[in-house]
N, C-alpha and C positions, 0 to 999 in steps of 0.2 A: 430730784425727789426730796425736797426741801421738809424738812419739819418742826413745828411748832409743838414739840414734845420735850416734858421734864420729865427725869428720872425721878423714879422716887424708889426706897428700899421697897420690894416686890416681898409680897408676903405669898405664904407658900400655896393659895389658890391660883392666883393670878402665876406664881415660875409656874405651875405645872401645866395649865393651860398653854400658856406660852410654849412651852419644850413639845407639848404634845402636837404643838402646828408645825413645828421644828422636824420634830422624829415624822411627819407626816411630807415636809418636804422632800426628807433626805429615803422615804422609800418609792416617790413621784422619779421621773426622768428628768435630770438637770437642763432648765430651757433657759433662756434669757428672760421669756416672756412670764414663766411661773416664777423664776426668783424675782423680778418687780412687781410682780402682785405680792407675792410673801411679806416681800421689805413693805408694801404699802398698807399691810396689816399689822405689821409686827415692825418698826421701825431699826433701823440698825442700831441707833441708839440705844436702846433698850440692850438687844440683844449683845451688845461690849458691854453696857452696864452688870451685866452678869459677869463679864470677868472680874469686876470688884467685887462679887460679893460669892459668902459661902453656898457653894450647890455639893449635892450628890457627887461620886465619881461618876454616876452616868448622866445626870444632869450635863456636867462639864463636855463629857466624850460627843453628846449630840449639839450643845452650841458650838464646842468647834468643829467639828465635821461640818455643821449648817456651814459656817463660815470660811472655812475649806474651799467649799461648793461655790459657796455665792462671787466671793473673790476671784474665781476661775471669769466671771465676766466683768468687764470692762466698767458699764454703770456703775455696778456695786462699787469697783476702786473707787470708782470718781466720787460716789457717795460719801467715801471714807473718810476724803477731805475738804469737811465743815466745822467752822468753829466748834460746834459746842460738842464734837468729838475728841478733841482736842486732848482735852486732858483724860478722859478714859484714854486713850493713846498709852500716855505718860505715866500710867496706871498699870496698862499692862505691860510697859519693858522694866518691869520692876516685877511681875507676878513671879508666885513662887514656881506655877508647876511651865515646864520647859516648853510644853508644846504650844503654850500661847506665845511666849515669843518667838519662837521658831515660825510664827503665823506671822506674826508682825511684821520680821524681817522681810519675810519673803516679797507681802504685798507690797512694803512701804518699796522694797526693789521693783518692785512691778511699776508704783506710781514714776520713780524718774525714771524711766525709757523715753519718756518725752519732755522737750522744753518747757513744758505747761505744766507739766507734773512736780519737776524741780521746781518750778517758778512757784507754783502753788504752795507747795513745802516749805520752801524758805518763805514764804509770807508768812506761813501758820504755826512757823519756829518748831517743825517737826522734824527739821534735819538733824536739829540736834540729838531727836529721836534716834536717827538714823545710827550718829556719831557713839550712843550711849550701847546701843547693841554690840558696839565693836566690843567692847570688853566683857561680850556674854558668857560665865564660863557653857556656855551649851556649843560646839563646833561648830556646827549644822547653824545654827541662829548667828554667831559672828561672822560665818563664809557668808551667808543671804547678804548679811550688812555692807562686808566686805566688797562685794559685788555689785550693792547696791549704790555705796558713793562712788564705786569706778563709771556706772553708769551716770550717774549725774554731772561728776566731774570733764564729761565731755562736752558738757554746756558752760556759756562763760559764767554763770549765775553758779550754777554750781561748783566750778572752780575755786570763783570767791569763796563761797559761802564755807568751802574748806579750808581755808586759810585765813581767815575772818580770825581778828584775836583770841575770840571767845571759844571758837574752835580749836584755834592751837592749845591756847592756855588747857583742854580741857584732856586736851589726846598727850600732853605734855607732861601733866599728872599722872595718867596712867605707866608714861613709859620712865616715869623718874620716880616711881613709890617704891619705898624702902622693905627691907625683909620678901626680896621675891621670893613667891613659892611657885611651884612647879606650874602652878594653875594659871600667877599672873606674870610668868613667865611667858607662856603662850601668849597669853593677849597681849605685851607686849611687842613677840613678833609679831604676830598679827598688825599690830598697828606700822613697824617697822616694815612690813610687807607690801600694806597699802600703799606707804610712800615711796617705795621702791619702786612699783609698777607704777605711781602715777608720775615717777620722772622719766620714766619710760617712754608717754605717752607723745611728750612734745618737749621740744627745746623752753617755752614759755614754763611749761608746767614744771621741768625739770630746776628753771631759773627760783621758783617758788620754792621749791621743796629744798635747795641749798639756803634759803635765806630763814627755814623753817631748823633749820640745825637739824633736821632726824637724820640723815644723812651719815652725818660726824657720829650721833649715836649710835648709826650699826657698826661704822668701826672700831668704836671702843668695846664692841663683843667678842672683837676679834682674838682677843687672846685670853679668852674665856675658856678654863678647865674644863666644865659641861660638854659633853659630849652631843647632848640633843640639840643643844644650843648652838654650838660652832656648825653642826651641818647645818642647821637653820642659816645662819648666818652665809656659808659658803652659796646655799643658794641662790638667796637676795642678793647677793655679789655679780651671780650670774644673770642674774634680773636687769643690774645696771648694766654692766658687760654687755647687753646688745645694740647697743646705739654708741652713737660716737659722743658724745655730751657724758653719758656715762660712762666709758671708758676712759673719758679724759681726767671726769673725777677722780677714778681710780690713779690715772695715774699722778695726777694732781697730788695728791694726798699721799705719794709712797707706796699702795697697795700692790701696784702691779710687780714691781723687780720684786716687794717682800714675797710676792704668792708665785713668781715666776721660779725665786728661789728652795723654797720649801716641797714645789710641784712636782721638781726632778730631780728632789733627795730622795737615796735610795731607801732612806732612813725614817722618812715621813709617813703617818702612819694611810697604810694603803687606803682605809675610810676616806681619809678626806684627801690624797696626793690627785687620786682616778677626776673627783668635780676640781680640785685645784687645775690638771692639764686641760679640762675640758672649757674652762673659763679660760684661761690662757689662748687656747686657740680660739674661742670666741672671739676673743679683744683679736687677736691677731687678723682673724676674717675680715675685721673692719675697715681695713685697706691703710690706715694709716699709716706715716711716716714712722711717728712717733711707737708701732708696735711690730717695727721691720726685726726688732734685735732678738723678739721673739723664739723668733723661728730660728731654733739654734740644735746642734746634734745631740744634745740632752734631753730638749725636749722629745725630738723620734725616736730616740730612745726609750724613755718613759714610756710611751703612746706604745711602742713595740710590744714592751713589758705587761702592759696589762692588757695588751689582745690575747696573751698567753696565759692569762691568770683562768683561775678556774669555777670565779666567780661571775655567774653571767652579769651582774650588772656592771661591774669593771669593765667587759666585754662590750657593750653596750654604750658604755660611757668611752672607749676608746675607739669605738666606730665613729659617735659622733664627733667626738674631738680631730678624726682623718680627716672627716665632711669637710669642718668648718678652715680646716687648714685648706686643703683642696678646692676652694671655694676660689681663690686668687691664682693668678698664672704662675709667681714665684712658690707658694707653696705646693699649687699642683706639679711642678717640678721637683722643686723638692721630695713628694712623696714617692712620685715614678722613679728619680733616682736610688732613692732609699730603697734597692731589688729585695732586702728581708722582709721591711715593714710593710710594702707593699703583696709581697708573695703573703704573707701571713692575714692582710688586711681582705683580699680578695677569695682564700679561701671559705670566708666566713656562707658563702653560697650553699656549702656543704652541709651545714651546721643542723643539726637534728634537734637542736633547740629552737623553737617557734620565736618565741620572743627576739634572740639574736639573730635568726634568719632576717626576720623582719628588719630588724635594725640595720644589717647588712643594705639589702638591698634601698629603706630610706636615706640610708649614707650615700652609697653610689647615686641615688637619683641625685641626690640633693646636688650631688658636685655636677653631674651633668646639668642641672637647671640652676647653675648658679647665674650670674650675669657676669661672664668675661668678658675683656675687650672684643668687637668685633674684629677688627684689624692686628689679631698678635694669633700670627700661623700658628707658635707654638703648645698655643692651646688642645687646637685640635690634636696636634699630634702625639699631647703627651695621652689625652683621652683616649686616644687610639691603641695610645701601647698600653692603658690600662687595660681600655675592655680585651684586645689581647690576652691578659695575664689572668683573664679569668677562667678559672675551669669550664670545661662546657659538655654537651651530651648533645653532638659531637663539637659542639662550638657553644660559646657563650646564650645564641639566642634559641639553642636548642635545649639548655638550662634554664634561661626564662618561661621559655612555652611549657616547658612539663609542671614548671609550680602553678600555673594556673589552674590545672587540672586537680591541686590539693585541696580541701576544704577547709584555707585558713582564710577569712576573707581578709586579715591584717595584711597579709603576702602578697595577695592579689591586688589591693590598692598601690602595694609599694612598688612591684613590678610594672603597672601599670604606670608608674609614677619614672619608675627607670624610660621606659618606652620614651615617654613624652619628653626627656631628657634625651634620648639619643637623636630623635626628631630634629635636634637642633643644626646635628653637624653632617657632613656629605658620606662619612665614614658611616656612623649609626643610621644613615638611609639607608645605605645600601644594605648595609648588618639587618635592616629590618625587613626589607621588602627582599631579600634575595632568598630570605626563611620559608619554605615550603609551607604553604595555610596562614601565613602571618595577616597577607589581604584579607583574604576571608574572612578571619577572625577581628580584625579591626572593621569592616564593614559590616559586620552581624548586629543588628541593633539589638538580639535577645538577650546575648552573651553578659553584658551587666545590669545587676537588678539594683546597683546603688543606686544615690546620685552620685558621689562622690567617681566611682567608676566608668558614667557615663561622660563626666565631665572631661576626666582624664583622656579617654577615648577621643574624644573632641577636640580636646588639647594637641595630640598625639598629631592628629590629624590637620589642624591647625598650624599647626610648628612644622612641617611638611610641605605644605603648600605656600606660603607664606617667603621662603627663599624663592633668590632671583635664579639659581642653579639649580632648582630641582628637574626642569626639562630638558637636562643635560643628564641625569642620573635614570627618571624613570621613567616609561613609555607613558605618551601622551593619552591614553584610557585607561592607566590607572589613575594619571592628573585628573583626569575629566570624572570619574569616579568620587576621589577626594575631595575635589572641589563641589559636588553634587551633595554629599554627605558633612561638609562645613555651611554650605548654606541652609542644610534641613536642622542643622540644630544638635543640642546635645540628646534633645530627649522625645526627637521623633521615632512615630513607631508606626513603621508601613501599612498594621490594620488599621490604623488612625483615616491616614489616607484612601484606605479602602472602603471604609464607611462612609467618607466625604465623596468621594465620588458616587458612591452608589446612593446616596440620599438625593443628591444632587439631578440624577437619572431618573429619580420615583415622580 
């Protein structure tokens, strides 16, 4: 939809005609095929050109709502980037009122989801566009940004184009200006944020973001008075902490023995000790040699400590910190032997707190679906004597089936999520299939209305059939059963079927 249109200042017949085609789309049914006739009366140009100039408040409220709208389809992005839009662009990440750039962000993250999109962007130097929202004090408009170079940056164009001198130089400025206040404190993390997940993303990318120094400058916040700041920070630590390139920075740099240290002082203030141990078994989950010293009786001790605290999110944060230990065979040893932490860890099933139930039971999956050695017995067995140690009504899997019947659907995924974890081992088959209605209810296709649930289902069921032992455990028509309901898929649905055939018949 190309055009041979110049702006010119719009005098007040011509906006109102204008807005009146506008307020006449936006009470039509949003089509593809009516917003490119609109645009082909009213050209988009025009309609940005109104963010430079003074309108009504309801003037303003119907251009962007049109635009709202229009941007919802695909053409319209594509329209968006043409030269001579360009600088209205650059126009409006500068406007005063929020909710145009809050428009900006969002689309200009729409246009990179694709290789063409970025590629296009960076021709028409609108990434920098992109780069300039990061320091919007609007939240809502810096997340979209936020989001938007993580998307691009998974192209190699877009990679560059964030490490591009002129790029660094300019995200460099923001996080080295003097007299921070409160406001460009934030965008600072914010930008410190960006580059924490994007060494996340790849060894390559992570090698980029070490040679971009932002790195070195979250841990010079490290021993920042600021209380909103130091959690900030503790996070993006955690951020690094899940890959091993990050962890190694950390411990590269001294962070790990200093946060290992202060994590399971008794003395540390309980705010940040709960994410200090939580990151510590992170790093430690990561199998390395170098994070074997970790795992030490101070730490299970600490971890003990705030299962008992009476703060759910200490609770919460000490479930997952179990997970991440329990993840490896020495630490799954270690936590069965530890009979406190463990009896303390497992009653959390009990827990009349929704949010911590839930946590509970995505800790126990998670350790059940971790990836352990296939060949180290002593896996199964330690999981054995877990799920043992779990309260049950009359047993463990008599405790799972009654919370499905709750109406929390977080619990239900997470149980779900247990299931497909016990699937794995000869113990948790038999735990599941020896449970009166357990068949049933795993071959009910009505039973979950997610996707998320249906998958799991399929998972469950997958993980089951999939061993060279299971025809040793369960009779050969429940296999043939299983094996019927893995090749139908995660999201067949038997009237589906019944309509095919009967069409098939007519």
């Amino acid at each position: 939809m190309p055009h041979q249109f110049v702006m010119q200042t719009p005098v007040a017949e011509f906006v109102e005609d204008t807005i009146a085609q506008l307020d006449e789309y936006l009470k039509k049914p949003a089509t593809d095929l009516f917003t490119k006739e609109l645009f082909h009366t009213v050209p988009l140009q025009v309609i940005l050109g109104f963010l430079a100039d003074p309108l009504t408040p309801e003037q303003s409220d119907t251009v962007l709502s049109s635009l709202e709208r229009a941007f919802d389809f695909p053409a319209v992005v594509a329209e968006l980037l043409h030269e001579e839009h360009v600088p209205l662009l650059y126009i409006a990440v500068g406007h005063p009122d929020p909710r145009v750039r809050r428009l900006l962000a969002r689309v200009l993250s729409k246009v990179v989801q694709t290789e063409e999109g970025v590629t296009r962007m960076v021709q028409l130097n609108l990434f920098m566009v992109l780069l300039r929202l990061l320091e919007d004090s609007d939240t809502s408009a810096g997340a979209s940004a936020v989001a938007g170079v993580l998307a691009a940056v998974k192209y190699p164009i877009g990679l560059q184009s964030l490490f591009a001198p002129e790029s660094l130089d300019y995200l460099k400025n923001i996080c080295s200006s003097s007299g921070m206040t409160r406001e460009k404190e934030a965008v600072r993390l914010r930008v410190l944020d960006l580059f924490a997940t994007v060494s996340s993303l790849s060894a390559e990318a992570h090698e980029l973001v070490l040679k971009s120094a932002f790195l070195h400058d979250l841990l010079t916040l490290m021993d920042t008075k600021d209380f909103v700041v130091k959690f900030n920070v503790i996070e993006l630590l955690e951020k690094l902490g899940q890959t091993q390139w990050g962890g190694q920075f950390l411990l590269d740099q001294g962070v790990v023995n200093r946060i290992a240290m202060e994590a399971v002082d008794p003395n540390s203030d309980p705010l940040f000790a709960g994410r200090l141990i939580r990151l510590i078994a992170r790093l430690y989950s990561l199998g390395s040699v170098h994070f074997q010293h970790l795992l030490s009786p101070a730490l299970l001790t600490s971890i003990e400590r705030f299962l008992m605290s009476s703060d759910e999110s200490d609770k919460t944060t000490a479930l997952s910190a179990v997970a991440h230990i329990a993840s490896t065979p020495n630490g799954l040893e270690a936590v069965v032997r530890h009979s406190s932490l463990l009896s303390k860890f497992v009653r959390f099933i009990d827990s009349h707190v929704i949010p911590v139930k839930a946590a509970f039971y995505e800790a126990y999956g998670s350790i059940l679906n971790s990836s352990f050695p296939a060949d180290d017995p002593s896996v199964e067995e330690n999981l054995k004597v877990m799920y043992n140690t779990i309260p049950g009504d009359p047993n463990p899997m008599g405790s799972f089936m009654n919370q499905l019947r709750a109406p929390f659907p977080e619990i239900r995924a997470a149980v779900l999520f247990v299931f497909s974890g016990l699937a794995h081992y000869q113990f948790g088959v038999r735990a599941l299939f020896s449970h009166s209605g357990f068949l049933s209810f795993l071959l009910n296709r009505e039973s979950e209305q997610t996707k998320e649930g249906k998958e799991l289902k399929h998972k469950t069921v997958s993980n089951v059939i999939h061993h060279t032992w299971v025809r040793s455990v369960l009779d050969p028509t429940v296999i043939e059963e299983l094996e019927k309901y893995y090749r139908q898929g995660p999201f067949f649905m038997p009237t589906q079927a019944a309509v095919e055939v009967a069409t098939k018949g007519s």
